[in-house]
N, C-alpha and C positions, 0 to 999 in steps of 0.2 A: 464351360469348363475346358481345360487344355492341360492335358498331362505331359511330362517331360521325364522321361530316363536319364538318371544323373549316375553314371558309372563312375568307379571309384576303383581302386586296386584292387588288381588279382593277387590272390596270395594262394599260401598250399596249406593243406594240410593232409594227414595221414587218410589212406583211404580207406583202409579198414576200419577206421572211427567212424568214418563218413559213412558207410552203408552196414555196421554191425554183424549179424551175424549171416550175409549173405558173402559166398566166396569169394577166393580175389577172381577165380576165371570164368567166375559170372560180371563183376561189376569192373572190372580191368575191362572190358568191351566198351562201359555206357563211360569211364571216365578214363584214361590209359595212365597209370602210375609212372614216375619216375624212377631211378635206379634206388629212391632209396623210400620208397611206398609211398610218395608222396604225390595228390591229385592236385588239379590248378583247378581254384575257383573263384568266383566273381565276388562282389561287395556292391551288386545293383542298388540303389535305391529310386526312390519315385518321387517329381514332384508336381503338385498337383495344384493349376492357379482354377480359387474359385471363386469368382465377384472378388473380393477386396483381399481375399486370405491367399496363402500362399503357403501352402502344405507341402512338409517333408518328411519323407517318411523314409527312418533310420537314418543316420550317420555317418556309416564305413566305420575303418578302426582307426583312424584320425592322424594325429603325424604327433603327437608329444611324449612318444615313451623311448622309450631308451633304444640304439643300436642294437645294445646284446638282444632285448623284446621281438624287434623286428625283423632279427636274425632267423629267428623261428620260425618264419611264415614266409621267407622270400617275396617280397613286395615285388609286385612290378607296377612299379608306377606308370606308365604312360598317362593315366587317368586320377586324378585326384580328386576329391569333392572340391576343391576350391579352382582347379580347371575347368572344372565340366560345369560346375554354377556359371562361373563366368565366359563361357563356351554359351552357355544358353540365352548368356544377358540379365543373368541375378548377380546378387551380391550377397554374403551373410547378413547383410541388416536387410533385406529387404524381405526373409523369410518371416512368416509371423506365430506360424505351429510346427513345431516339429512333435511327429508323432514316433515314438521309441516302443518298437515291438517288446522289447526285453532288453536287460541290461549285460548279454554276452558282450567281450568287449567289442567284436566284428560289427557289430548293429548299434554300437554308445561310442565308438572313442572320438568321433568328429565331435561329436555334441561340447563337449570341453576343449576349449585351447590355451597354451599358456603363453603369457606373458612376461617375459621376466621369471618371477619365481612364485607368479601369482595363476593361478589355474581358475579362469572367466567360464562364463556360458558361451560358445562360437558363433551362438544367433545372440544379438544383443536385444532384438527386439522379440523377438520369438517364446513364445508360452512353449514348454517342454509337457506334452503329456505321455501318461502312461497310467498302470494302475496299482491302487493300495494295495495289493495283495502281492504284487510282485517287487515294488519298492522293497516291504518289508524284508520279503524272502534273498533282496539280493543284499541288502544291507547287513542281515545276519547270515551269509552262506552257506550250506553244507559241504561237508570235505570235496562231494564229486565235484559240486560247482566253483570252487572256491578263487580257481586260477583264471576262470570266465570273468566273476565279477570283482573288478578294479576298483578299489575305492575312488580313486583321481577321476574318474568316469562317472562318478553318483553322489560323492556328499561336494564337490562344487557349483551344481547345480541346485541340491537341497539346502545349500548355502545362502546361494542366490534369491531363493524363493520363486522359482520359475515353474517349479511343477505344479500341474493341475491334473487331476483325477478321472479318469472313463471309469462311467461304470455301466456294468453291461444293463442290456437295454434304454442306456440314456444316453446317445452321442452327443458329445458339443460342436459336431459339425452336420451342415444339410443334408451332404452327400454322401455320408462315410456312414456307415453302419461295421461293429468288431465284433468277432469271431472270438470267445475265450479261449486257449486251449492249454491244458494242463503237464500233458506227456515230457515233452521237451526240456520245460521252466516251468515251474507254477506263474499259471497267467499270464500266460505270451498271449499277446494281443495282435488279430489278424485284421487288418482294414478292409473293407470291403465294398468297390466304390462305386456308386450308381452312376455311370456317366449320360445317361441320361439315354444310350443306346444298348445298355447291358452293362452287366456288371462285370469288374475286375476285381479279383481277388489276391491282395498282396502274402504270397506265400509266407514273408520269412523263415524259420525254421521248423514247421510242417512238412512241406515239400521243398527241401533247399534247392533239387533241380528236378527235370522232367523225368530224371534217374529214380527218382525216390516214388515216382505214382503208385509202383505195387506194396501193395501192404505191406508186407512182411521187410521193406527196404527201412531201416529204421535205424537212424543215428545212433552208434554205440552213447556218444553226450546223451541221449535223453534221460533226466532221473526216472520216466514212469514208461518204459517203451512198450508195456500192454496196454496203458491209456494212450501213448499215440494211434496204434492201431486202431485202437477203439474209433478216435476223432479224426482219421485219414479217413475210416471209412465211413462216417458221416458227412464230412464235409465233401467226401467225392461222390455222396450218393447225391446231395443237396444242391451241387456243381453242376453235376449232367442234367439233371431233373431241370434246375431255372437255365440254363446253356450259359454258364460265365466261363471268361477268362479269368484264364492263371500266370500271373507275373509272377516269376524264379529271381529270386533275390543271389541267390547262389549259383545257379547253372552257367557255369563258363563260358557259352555260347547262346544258348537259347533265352531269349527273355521274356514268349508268351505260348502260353500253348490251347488247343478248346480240346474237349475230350469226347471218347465215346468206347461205348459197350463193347467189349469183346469177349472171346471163349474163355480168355485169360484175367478177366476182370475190366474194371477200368484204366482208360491209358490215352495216352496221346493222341489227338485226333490231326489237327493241323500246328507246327508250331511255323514262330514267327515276329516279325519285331514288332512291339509297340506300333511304331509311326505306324503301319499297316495298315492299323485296324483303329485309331483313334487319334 
């Protein structure tokens, strides 16, 4: 197995969204705001070659929406998914799963690209999974999440016929065991990858960065932010207890970290990049 970090754009968002009901002159430390409250963060994703497959896991938020769209998040591209694939020696067709946490657009919009006036799957060969509970919910969305999920990002793919189903306790892959977790999205799905030295745990929006380990740091976005709580602090009890890594899909800077026990709870123990450690 041979994992690869595929960075994608930094973009911004409000920081007060980003850490909820913690103050600005606590978390202005862990991430420094702009002149107009706005934090920079990453769009990491992972890919992961195993025998014959070639796993991706999430998307970025892709290049086919509008100017005024992307106006809102400050893109800084230096990093693209179609860069950085091709930076590692892949191609879109050479992907064969891509695995989609959930369907915010930050984590779905790579997954679709358009042609002309037609909106394709971006992996042609590639099976898109994710799971029935959360399809549903993003297909029908409530008011909070409504501006999260794109339709252009989800019924071209259901168009396609590319989706396929996880369901918990049944992986379709050897190495990958998922985490369900409810707080955030209904059904955001966590991978969790046995590399055959320890396991990594692909954060997505549980712990968007190493900022978020303490409980109480909890995305004003999540519709159930006493179920996150709830599932931070089992998956960080579950975390230190077997010693995995944590891949930050969002943290600006850091992209791994191992934890340990403190007076203050659980937290960072070493962080650090990928290549490092695998």
């Amino acid at each position: 197995m041979k994992l690869h970090v595929i960075d994608t754009e930094l973009f911004k968002l409000d920081g007060g969204a980003m850490f909820g009901v913690v103050p600005k002159v606590i978390w202005n430390k862990l991430n420094p705001a702009d002149e107009h409250n706005l934090c920079t963060w990453a769009m990491r994703l992972l890919l992961i070659e195993d025998g014959d497959r070639k796993i991706l896991i999430d998307t970025g938020i892709g290049d086919k929406q509008s100017e005024k769209f992307f106006s809102y998040y400050y893109l800084d591209k230096t990093n693209t998914l179609e860069k950085s694939l091709t930076a590692k020696g892949f191609s879109f067709a050479d992907i064969t799963d891509v695995v989609l946490t959930h369907f915010h657009f930050d984590h779905v919009g790579g997954a679709v690209k358009k042609e002309g006036e037609q909106l394709l799957p971006a992996f042609p060969n590639a099976t898109y999974w994710t799971s029935r509970a959360h399809l549903d919910w993003a297909l029908n969305p409530n008011a909070r999440e409504k501006a999260s999920f794109l339709k252009e990002n989800i019924v071209p793919l259901q168009e396609a016929g590319v989706f396929k189903f996880v369901e918990e306790g049944n992986s379709p892959f050897e190495h990958i065991d998922f985490i369900f977790v409810d707080g955030h999205t209904e059904s955001q799905m966590l991978p969790l990858i046995n590399t055959g030295e320890r396991r990594l745990l692909y954060c997505a929006d549980l712990f968007p960065s190493v900022g978020h380990l303490p409980l109480p740091y909890v995305m004003a976005y999540d519709v159930r932010p006493l179920e996150t709580l709830k599932e931070k602090e089992e998956v960080l009890g579950r975390a230190i207890q077997e010693n995995w890594v944590l891949f930050f899909e969002h943290d600006p800077k850091i992209e791994c970290c191992t934890l340990e026990q403190t007076d203050r709870g659980i937290r960072a123990k070493e962080t650090f990049a990928l290549s490092e450690l695998f």
